[in-house]
C-alpha positions in Angstrom: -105.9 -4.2 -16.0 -104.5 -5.4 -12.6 -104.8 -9.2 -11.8 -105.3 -10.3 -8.5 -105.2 -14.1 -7.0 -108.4 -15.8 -5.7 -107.9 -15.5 -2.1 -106.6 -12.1 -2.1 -109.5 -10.9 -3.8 -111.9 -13.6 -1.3 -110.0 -11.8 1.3 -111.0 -8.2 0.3 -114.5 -8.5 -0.2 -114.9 -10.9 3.5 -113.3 -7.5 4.6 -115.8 -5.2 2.8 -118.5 -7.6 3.7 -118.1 -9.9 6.9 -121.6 -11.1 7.0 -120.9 -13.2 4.2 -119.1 -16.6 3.5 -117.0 -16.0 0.1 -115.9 -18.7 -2.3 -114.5 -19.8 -5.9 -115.9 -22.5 -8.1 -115.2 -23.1 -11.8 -118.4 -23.4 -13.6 -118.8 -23.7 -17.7 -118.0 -20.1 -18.4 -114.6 -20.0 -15.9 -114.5 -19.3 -12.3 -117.4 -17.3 -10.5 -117.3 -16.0 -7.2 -119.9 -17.2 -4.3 -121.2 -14.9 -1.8 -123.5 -17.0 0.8 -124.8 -15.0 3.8 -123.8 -16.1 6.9 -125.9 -17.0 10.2 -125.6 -14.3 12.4 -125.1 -11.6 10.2 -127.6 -8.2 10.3 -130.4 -9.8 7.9 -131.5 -13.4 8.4 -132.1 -15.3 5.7 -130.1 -17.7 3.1 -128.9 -15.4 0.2 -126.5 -16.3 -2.1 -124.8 -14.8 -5.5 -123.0 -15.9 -7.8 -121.4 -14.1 -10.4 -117.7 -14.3 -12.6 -117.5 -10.5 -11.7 -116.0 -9.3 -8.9 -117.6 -5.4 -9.3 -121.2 -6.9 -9.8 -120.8 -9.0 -6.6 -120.0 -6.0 -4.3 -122.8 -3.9 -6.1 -125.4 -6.9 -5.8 -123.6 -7.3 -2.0 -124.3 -3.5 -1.0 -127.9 -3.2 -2.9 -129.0 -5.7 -0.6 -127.3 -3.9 2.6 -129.0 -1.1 2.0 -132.3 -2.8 1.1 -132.1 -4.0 4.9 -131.8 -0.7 6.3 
């Protein structure tokens, strides 16, 4: 399995997904990742996830693209 820092992987998924705000924060089970969409982007609305894993982020990310459409 390939490791990858933080902000390289922050910086990949605000690539895949600019209409979102992307962010660490350690919580009790180790670090999750925060998605929070941003104003302006093609759905209004606050929406925000939070997961440790960075695959279940871009699914929950592009499940809710495509719910918009």
């Amino acid at each position: 399995m390939t490791m990858i820092s933080d902000s390289v992987m922050l910086d990949e998924l605000a690539a895949e997904f600019p209409g979102y705000a992307f962010s660490t924060q350690r919580t009790w089970e180790g670090v999750s990742l925060i998605a929070v969409r941003q104003e302006g982007s093609a759905r209004s609305g606050l929406y925000v996830v939070i997961t440790p894993d960075r695959d279940e982020m871009r699914r929950t990310l592009l499940e809710d693209e495509n719910s918009g459409r």
